[in-house]
C-alpha positions in Angstrom: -17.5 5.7 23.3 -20.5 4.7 24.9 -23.5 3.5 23.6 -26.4 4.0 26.1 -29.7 4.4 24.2 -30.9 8.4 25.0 -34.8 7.6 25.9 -37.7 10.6 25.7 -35.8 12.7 22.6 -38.2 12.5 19.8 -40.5 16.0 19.1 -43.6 15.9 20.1 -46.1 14.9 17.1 -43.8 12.5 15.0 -44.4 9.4 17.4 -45.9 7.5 14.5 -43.6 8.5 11.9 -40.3 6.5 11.0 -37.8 7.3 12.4 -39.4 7.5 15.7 -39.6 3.9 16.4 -36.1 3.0 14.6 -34.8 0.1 17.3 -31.4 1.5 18.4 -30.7 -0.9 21.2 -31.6 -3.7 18.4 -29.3 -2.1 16.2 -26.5 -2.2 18.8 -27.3 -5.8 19.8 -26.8 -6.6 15.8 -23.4 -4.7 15.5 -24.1 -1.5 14.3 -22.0 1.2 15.9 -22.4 4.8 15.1 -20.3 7.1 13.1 -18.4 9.9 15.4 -19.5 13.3 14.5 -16.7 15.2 12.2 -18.5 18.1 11.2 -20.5 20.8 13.5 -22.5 23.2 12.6 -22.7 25.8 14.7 -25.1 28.4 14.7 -23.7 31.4 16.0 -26.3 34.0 15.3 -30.0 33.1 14.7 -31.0 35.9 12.0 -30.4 36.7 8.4 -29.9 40.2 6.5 -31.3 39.2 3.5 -35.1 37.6 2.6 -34.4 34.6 0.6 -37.9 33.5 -0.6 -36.8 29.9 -0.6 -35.0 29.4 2.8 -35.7 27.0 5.2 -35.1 28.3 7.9 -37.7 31.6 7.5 -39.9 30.9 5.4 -40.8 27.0 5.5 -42.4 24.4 8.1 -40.3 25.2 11.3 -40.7 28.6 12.4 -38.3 28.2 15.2 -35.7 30.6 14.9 -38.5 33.2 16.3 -37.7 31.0 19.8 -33.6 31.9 19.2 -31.4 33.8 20.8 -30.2 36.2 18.3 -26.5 35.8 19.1 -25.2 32.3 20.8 -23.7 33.9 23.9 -19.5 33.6 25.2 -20.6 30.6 27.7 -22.5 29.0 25.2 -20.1 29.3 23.1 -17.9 27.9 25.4 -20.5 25.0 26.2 -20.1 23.9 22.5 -16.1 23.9 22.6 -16.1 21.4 25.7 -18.3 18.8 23.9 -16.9 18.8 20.6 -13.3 18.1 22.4 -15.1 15.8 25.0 -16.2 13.7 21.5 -13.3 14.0 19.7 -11.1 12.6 22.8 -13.8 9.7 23.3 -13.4 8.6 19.6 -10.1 9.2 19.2 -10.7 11.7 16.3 -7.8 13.4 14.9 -9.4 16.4 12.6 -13.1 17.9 12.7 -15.1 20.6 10.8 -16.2 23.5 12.4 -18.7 25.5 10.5 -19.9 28.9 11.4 -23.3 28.9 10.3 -26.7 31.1 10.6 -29.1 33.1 9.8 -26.0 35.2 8.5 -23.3 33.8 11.2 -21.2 37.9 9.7 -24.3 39.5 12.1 -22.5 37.9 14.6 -19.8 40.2 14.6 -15.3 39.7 14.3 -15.4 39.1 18.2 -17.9 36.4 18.6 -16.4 34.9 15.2 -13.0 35.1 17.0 -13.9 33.7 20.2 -15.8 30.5 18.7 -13.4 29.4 16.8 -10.2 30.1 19.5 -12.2 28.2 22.2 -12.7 24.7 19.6 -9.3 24.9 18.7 -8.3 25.5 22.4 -10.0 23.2 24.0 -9.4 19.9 22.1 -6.5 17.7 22.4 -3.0 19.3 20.6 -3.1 17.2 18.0 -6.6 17.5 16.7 -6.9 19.8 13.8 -9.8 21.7 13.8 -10.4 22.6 10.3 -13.0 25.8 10.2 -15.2 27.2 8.0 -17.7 30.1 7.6 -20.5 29.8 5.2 -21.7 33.5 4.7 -24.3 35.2 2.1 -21.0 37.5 0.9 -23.1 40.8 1.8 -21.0 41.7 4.5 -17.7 40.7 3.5 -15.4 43.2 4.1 -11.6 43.4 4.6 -11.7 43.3 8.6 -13.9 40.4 8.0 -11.3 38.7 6.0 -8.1 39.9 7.7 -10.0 38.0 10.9 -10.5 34.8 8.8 -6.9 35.1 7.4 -5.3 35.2 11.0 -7.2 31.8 11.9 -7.3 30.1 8.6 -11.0 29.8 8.3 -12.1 29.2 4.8 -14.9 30.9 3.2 -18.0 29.6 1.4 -20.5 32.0 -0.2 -23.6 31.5 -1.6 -24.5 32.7 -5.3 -27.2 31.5 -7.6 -25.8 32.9 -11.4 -25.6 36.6 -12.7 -27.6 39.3 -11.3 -31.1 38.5 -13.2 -30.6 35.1 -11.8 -29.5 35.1 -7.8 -31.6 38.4 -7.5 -34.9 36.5 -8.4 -35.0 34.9 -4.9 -31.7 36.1 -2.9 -33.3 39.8 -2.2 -32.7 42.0 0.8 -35.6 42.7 3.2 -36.7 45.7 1.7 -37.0 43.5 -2.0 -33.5 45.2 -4.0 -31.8 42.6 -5.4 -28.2 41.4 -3.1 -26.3 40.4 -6.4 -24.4 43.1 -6.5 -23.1 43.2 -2.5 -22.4 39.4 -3.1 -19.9 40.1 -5.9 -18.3 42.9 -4.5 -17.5 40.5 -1.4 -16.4 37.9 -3.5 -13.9 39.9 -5.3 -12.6 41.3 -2.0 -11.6 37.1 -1.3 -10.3 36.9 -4.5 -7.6 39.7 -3.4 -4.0 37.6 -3.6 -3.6 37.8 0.2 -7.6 36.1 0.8 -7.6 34.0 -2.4 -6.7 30.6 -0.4 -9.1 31.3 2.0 -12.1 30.4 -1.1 -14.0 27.4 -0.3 -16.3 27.5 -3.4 -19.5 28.8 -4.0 -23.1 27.3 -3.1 -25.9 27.4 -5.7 -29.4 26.9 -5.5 -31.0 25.5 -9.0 -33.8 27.5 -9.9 -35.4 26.0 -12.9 -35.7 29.7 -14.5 -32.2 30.2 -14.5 -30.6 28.6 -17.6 -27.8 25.9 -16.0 -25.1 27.0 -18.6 -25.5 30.8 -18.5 -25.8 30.2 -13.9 -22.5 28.0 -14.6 -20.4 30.0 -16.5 -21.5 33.6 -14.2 -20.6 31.4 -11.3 -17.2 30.9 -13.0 -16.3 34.6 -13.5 -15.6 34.3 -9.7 -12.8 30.8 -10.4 -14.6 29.0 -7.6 -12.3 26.4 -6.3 -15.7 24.0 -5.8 -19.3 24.8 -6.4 -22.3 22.9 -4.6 -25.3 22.9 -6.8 -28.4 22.1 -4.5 -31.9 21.2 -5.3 -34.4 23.5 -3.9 -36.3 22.5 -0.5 -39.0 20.1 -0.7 -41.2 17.5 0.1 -43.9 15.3 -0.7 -46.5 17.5 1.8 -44.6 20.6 -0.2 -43.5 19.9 -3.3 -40.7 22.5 -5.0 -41.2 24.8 -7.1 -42.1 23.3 -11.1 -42.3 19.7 -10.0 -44.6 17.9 -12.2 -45.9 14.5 -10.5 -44.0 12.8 -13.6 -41.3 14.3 -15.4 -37.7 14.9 -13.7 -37.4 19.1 -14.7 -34.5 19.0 -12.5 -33.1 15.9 -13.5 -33.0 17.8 -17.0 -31.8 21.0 -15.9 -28.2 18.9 -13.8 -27.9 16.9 -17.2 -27.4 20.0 -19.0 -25.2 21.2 -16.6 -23.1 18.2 -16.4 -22.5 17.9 -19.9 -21.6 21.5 -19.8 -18.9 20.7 -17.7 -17.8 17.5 -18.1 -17.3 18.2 -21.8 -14.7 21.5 -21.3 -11.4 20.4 -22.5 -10.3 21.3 -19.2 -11.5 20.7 -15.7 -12.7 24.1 -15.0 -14.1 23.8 -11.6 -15.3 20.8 -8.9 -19.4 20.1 -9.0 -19.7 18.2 -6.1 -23.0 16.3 -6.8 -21.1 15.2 -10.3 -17.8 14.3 -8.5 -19.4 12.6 -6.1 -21.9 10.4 -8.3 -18.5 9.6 -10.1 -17.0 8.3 -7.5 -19.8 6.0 -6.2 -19.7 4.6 -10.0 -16.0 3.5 -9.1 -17.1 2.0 -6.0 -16.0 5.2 -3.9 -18.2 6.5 -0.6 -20.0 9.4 -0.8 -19.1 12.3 1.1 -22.1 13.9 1.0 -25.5 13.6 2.5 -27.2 14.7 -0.6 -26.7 11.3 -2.6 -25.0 7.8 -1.2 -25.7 5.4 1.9 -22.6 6.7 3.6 -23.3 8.0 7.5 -24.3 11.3 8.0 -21.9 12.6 10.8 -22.9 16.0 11.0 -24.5 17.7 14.1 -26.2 21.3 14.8 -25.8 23.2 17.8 -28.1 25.9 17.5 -27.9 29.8 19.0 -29.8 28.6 22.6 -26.6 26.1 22.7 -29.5 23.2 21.5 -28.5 20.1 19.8 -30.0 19.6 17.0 -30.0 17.1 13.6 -29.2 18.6 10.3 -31.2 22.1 10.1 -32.0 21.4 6.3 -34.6 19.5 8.2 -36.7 22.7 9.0 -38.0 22.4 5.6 -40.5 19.1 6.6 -42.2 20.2 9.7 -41.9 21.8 12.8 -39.9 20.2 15.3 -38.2 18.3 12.9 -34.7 18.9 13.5 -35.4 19.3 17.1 -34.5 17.2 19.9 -34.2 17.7 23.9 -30.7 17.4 24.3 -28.6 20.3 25.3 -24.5 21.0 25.2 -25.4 22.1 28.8 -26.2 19.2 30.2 -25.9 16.4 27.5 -23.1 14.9 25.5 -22.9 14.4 21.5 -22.0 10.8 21.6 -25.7 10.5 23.1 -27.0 12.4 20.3 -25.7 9.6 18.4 -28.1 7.2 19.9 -30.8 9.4 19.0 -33.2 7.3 16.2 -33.7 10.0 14.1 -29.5 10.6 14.3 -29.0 6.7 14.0 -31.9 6.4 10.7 -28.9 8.5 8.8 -26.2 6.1 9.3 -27.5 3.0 8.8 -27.2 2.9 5.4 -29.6 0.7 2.7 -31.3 -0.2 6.7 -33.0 3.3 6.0 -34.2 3.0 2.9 -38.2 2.4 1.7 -39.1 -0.5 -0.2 -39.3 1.2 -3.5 -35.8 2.3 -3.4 -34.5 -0.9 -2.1 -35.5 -2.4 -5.9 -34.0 0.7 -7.7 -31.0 0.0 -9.8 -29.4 3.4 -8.8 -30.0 2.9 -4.8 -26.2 2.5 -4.0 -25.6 6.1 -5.6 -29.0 7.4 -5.5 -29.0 6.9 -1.4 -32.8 8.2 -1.9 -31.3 11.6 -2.0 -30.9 14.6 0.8 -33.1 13.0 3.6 -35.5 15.8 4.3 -36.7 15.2 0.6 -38.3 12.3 1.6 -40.7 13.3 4.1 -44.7 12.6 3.8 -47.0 12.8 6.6 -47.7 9.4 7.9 -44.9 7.9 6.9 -42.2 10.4 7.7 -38.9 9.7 6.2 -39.7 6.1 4.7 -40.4 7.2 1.2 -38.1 7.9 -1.8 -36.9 11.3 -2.0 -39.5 14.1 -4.3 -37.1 14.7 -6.8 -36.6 10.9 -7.3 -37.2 11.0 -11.3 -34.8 13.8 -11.4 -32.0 11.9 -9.4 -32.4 9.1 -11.5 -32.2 10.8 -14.8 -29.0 12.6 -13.9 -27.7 9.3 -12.3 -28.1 7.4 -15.4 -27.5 10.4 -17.6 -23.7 10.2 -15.5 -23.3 6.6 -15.6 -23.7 6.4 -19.5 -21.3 9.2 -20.1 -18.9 7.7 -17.9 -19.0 4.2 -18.7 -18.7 4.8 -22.5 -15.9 6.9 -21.5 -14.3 4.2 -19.7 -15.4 1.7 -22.7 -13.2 4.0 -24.8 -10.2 4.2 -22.9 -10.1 0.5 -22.1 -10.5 -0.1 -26.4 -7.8 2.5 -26.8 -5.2 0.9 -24.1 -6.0 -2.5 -25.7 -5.3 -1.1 -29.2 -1.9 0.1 -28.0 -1.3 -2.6 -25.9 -1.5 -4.8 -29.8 0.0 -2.6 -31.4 3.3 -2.7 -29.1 3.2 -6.0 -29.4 3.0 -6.0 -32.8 6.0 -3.8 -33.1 8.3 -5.6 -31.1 7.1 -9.4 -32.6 8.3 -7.4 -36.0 11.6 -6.2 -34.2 12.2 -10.0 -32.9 12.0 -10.9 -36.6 14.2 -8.6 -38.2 16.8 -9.4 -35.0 16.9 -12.5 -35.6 16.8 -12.1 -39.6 20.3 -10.3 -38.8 21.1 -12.8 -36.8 20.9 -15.6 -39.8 23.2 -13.2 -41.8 
């Protein structure tokens, strides 16, 4: 791969804000190398059917899906499957993530759905799997939808916040109804035997109105293979919805989830934030961006065919996600020289002071990046829902470790015991021996 630095990238307006002046050349003079991209997002079709109130991409900072395309177009299309096989074959990668991705990417319709992912799969190397998903609001999931996704093996992630009361507070079509009840009957389509392992899992923005057992257990009436439970959008300019400047509401909220789950007698589902802070506790990598220090190696492509950095990053300020660099014209291993791109994979590097001396930093990673962001500084800062990370962190690591404590007591217990036993056998052996 190459490693030229890409010069002149940076939006306009965050000159003075970290990232902007991360040293990549320094970087590369020290060692560091980036992380291939293994997962793209591509956005094949800019606009939404429903009126979320908390979306990023509509109603936050970055207003720049008015600029879109509505549907990313067959060449562009096309643009996007020559540079994600161009990347794979320069990094010798063997399997990547395609993601269908919006606005709504369903709007886009079966054939644009169809061509995308037959010209990824077609253009890389034969033994590259290309592994593809769609992440849909479930409205318009239907069986010709899923017949399509069947035929191409592309899995299906939907996004549902509880029962009716609870995703219907801010998951509302444009004309303010409630989508709860579309969203289920899509969902029960998938669960049909001949869709059923096509079921990703389901993605679940807390809300902290919603109780977290009562959203859990509606979200299991659906047997989700996974569920993603994500913190609403915010940051320190734009703080979420029922953040106190002390207190960790959220923090409170995942703790009564967790021990919700983690207390069933059996594993009823995955909850990737809790699987995931259980595995950094046994010295695992995180494979998520939302906690961890492992490198983010996700990139956007949006509808114009522009590359961009992970679009959560709407939610901080216009331009954020943007940079200059086009599948037209440039290449993704140059979006990996990108500071803002690099910041992301860098590890404890990227971190502020204040989480440097935290004693959850390793797990905590300072949370999902675009929580971090205050004007002035930019992304140097700890993330807004810091309290609430730590108090589900520790909250995780105490359960855990007592857990472990337990187990290792037990096996030593047996482990006595056994030898107890057999020291008794050995003495009525050779008792009968004597005889």
């Amino acid at each position: 791969m190459g490693v030229g630095v890409a010069v002149g990238t940076e939006p306009a307006g965050a000159e003075a804000e970290w990232p902007a002046d991360l040293d990549v050349q320094r970087l590369l003079e020290e060692g560091w190398r980036p992380t291939p991209f293994r997962e793209f997002v591509v956005k094949i079709h800019s606009r939404c059917n429903l009126a979320c109130d908390y979306c990023y991409m509509y109603e936050m900072a970055d207003q720049g899906w008015r600029r879109q395309p509505r549907l990313m177009s067959a060449a562009t299309i096309d643009a996007v499957a020559e540079r994600i096989a161009e990347h794979a074959r320069s990094n010798g990668l063997e399997r990547i993530e395609l993601i269908l991705h919006g606005g709504e990417p369903l709007l886009a319709g079966a054939a644009s759905l169809r061509h995308a992912v037959t010209a990824v799969r077609s253009a890389v190397e034969p033994e590259v799997t290309v592994v593809a998903g769609v992440q849909t609001n479930g409205v318009l999931l239907d069986t010709d939808f899923l017949d399509l996704f069947r035929e191409l093996d592309v899995r299906v992630s939907v996004s549902l916040d509880g029962d009716a009361q609870s995703h219907d507070r801010n998951r509302r079509r444009p004309g303010g109804q409630g989508s709860h009840d579309l969203v289920a009957s899509g969902l029960r389509r998938l669960l049909q035997p001949r869709y059923r392992h096509l079921f990703a899992g389901l993605l679940s923005t807390i809300d902290l109105r919603n109780d977290p057992v009562a959203t859990y257990e509606a979200l299991l009436e659906f047997d989700p293979p996974g569920v993603d439970f994500l913190l609403p959008h915010g940051t320190w300019e734009a703080p979420p919805p029922g953040l106190p400047s002390n207190g960790a509401p959220y923090g409170e909220w995942l703790v009564t989830l967790f021990d919700r789950w983690y207390g069933a007698p059996v594993r009823e589902t995955r909850i990737r934030l809790f699987n995931e802070i259980i595995r950094m506790l046994f010295g695992r990598p995180s494979r998520t961006e939302a906690v961890g220090l492992s490198p983010v190696a996700v990139a956007v492509v949006e509808t114009d065919g522009s590359i961009e950095q992970v679009d959560s990053l709407k939610s901080a300020y216009d331009g954020a996600a943007r940079t200059s660099l086009h599948v037209s014209r440039d290449t993704f291993d140059q979006t990996l020289m990108l500071p803002a791109i690099a910041a992301r994979q860098i590890g404890r590097r990227a971190l502020s002071a204040q989480c440097s001396e935290c004693s959850v930093s390793g797990i905590c990673g300072a949370g999902l990046y675009p929580h971090r962001y205050r004007a002035g500084t930019g992304f140097a800062n700890p993330s807004i829902f810091c309290n609430d990370l730590f108090r589900i962190i520790d909250h995780i690591a105490g359960r855990v470790r007592a857990d472990v404590g337990r187990l290792r007591e037990s096996r030593t217990e047996t482990r006595d015991e056994d030898r107890h036993r057999t020291s008794q056998d050995l003495d009525r052996q050779g008792s009968g021996d004597q005889k």
